[in-house]
N, CA, C and O of each residue as an XYZ file, in Angstrom:
244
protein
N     -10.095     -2.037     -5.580
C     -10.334     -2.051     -4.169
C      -8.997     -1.915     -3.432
O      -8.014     -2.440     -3.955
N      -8.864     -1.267     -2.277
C      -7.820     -1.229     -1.210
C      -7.283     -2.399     -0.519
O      -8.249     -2.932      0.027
N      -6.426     -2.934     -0.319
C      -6.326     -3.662      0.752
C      -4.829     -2.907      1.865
O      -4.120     -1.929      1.630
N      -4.823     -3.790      2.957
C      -3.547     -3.368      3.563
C      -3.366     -4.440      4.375
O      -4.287     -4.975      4.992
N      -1.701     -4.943      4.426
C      -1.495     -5.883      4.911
C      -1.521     -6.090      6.459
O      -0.747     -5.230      6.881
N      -1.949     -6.697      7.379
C      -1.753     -6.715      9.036
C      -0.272     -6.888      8.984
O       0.398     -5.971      9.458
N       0.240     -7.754      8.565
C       1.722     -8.035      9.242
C       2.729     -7.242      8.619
O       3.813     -7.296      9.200
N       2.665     -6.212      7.171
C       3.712     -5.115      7.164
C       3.547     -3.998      6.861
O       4.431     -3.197      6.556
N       1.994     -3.740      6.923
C       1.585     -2.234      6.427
C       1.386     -2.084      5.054
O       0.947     -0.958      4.821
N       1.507     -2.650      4.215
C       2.038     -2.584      2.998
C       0.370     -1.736      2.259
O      -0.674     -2.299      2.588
N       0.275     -0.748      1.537
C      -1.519     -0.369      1.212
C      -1.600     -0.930     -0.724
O      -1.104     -0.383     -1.709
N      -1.996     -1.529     -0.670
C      -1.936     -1.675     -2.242
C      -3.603     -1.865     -3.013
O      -4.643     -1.816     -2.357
N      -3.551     -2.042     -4.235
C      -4.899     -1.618     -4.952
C      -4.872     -2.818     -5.832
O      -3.768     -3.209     -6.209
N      -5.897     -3.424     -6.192
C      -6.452     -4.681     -6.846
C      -7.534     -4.691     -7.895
O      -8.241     -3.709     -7.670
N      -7.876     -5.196     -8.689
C      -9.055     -5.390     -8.865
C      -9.891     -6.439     -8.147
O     -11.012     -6.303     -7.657
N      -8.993     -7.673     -8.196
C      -9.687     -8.947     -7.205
C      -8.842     -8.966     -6.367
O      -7.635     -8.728     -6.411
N      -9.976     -9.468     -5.029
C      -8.975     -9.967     -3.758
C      -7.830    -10.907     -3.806
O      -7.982    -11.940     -4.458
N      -6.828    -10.712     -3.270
C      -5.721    -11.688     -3.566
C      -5.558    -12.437     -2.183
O      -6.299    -12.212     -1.227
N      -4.480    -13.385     -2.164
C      -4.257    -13.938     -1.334
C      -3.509    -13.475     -0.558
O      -3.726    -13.363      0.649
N      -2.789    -13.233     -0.984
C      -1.106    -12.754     -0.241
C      -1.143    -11.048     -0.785
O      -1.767    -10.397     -1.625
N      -0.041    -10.786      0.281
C       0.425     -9.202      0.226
C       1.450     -9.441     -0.998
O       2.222    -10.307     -1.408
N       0.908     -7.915     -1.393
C       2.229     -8.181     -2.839
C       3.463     -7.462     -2.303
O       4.374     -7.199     -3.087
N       3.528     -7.213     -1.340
C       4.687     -6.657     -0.506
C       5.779     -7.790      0.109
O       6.951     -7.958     -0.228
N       4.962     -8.531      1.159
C       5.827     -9.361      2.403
C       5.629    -10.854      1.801
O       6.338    -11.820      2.081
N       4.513    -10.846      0.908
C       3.611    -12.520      0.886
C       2.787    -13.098      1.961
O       2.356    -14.251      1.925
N       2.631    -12.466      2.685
C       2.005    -13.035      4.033
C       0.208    -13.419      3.467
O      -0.645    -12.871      2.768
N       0.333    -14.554      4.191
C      -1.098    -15.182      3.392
C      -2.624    -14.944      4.267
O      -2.932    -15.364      5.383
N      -3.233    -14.305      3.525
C      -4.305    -14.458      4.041
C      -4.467    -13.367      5.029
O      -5.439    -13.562      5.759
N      -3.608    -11.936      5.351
C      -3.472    -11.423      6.169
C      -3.995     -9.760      6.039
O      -3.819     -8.829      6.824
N      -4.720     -9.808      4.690
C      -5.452     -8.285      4.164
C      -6.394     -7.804      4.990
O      -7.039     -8.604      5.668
N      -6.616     -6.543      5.070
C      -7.838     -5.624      6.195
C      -7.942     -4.489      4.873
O      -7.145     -4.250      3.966
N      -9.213     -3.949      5.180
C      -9.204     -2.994      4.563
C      -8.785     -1.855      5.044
O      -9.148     -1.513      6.169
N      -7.873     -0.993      4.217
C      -6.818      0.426      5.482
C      -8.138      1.634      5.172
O      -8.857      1.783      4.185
N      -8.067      2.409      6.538
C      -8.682      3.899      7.053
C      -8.758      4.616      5.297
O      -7.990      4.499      4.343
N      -9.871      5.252      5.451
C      -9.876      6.583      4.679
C      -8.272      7.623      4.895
O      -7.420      7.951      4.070
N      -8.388      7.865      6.211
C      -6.842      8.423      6.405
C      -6.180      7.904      5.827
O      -5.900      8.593      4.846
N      -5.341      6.353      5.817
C      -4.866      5.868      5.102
C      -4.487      5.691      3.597
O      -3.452      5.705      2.931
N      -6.049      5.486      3.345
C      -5.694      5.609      1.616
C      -5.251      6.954      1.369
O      -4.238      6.874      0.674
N      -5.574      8.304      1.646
C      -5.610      9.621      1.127
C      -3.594      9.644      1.312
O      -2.712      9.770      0.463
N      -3.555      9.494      2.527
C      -2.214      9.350      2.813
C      -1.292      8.598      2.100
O      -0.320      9.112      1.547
N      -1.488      7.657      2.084
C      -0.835      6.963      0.686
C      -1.447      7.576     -0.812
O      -0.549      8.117     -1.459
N      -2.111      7.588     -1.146
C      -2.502      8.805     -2.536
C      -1.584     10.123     -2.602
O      -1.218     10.524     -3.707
N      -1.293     10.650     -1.693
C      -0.103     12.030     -1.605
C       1.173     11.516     -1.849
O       2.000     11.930     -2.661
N       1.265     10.494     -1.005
C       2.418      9.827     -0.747
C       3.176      9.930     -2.699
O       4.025     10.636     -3.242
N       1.983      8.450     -3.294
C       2.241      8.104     -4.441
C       2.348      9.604     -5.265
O       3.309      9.812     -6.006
N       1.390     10.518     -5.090
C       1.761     11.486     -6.128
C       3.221     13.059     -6.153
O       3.706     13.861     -6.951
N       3.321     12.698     -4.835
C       4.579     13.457     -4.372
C       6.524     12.832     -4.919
O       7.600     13.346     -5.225
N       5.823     11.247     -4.716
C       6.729     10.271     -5.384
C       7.028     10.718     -7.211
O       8.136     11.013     -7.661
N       5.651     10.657     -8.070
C       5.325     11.037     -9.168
C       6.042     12.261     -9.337
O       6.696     12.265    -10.380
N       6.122     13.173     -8.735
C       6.191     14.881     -9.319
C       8.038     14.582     -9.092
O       8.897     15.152     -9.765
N       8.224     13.911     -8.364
C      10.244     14.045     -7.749
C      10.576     12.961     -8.673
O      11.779     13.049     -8.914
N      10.041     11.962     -9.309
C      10.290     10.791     -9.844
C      11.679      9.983     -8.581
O      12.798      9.537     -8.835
N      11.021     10.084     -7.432
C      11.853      9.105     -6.788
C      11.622      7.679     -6.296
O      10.510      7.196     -6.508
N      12.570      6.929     -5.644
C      12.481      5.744     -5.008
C      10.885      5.308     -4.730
O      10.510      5.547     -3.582
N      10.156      4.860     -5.388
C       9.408      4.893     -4.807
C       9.114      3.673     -2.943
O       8.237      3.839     -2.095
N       9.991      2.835     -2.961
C      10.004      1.770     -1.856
C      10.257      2.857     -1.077
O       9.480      3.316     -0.240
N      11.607      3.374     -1.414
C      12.427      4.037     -0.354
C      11.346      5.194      0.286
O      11.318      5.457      1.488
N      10.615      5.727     -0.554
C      10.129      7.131      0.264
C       8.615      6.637      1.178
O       8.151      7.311      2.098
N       8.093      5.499      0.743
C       7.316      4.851      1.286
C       7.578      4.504      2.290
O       6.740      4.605      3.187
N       8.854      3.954      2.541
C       9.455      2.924      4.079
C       9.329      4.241      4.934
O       9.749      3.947      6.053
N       9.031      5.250      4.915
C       9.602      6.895      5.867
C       8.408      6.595      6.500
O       7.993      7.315      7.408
């Protein structure tokens, strides 16, 4: 499942709901992110994949 954090954006993938962002730690603060969103982050991650770069770094853009 998707989640995305309210307080840093952060989009990450789970099997179970967690508590905290595995990004910032912020508790209790998950939404589920846009279709736009996920697809956008899915390019993101596989554009990362093909350059083998940073992946934080090209994310923070």
């Amino acid at each position: 499942m998707w989640y995305k954090c309210k307080k840093c954006g952060f989009i990450f993938t789970r099997t179970e709901e967690p508590d905290l962002c595995v990004d910032c730690g912020a508790e209790y603060s998950l939404i589920p992110p846009t279709q736009e969103e996920i697809e956008l982050h899915k390019k993101k991650l596989e554009e990362v994949r093909k350059e083998d770069w940073n992946t934080k770094d090209y994310l923070d853009k």
